[in-house]
N, C-alpha and C positions, 0 to 999 in steps of 0.2 A: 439553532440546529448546527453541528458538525457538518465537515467536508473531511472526507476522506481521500485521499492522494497514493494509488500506486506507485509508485517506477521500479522500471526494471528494462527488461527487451525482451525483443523475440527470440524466440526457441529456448526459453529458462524455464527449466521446468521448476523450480522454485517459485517460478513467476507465477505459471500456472498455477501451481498450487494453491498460491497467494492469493490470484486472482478471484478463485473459487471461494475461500473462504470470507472476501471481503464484496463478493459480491450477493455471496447469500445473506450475512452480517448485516449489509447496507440495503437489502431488498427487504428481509423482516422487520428491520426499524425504519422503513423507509426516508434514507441517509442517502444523498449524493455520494454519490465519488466519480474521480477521473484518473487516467489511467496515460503516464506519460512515461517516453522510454530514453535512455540514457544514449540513443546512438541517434538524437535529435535534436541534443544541448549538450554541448561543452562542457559548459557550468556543471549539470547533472552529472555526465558524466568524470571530472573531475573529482565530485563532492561524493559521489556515492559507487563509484565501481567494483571498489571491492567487498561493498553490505547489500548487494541489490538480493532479493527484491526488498524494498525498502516501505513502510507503513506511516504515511503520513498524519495525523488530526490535526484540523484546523492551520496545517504549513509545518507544524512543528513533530520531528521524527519520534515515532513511537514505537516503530519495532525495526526490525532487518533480519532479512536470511531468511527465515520462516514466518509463520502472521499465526500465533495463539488464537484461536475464537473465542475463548472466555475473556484472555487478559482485552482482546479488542472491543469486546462487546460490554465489559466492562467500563472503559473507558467513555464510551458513546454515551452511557445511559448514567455515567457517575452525576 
């Protein structure tokens, strides 16, 4: 089974965005995910500020900026 990994921060509406399509993504395939924000880690924030909100699988970055639902949901179920 996949993990799915947001980051991003509060008040991005990108995030939101994000948020929405990978929580419904991860609700129909019933797929974890977590949701960690870049003004809570250094590291994160260093690694990723300028691509948030950022799509993680399994630790390893698979989208930024905006979250495709086909290319995502794609990838869960390849």
């Amino acid at each position: 089974m996949h993990r799915i990994t947001l980051i991003g921060k509060p008040g991005c509406h990108l995030c939101d965005d994000a948020r929405e399509v990978i929580a419904r993504v991860a609700g129909e395939l019933d797929m974890p995910w977590e949701e960690l924000s870049i003004e809570t880690s250094e590291e994160l924030r260093e690694k990723y500020w300028e691509m948030i909100p950022v799509t993680l699988i399994d630790g390893v970055q698979h989208d930024f900026w905006r979250v495709d639902e086909g290319r995502l949901r794609a990838a869960l179920t390849a």
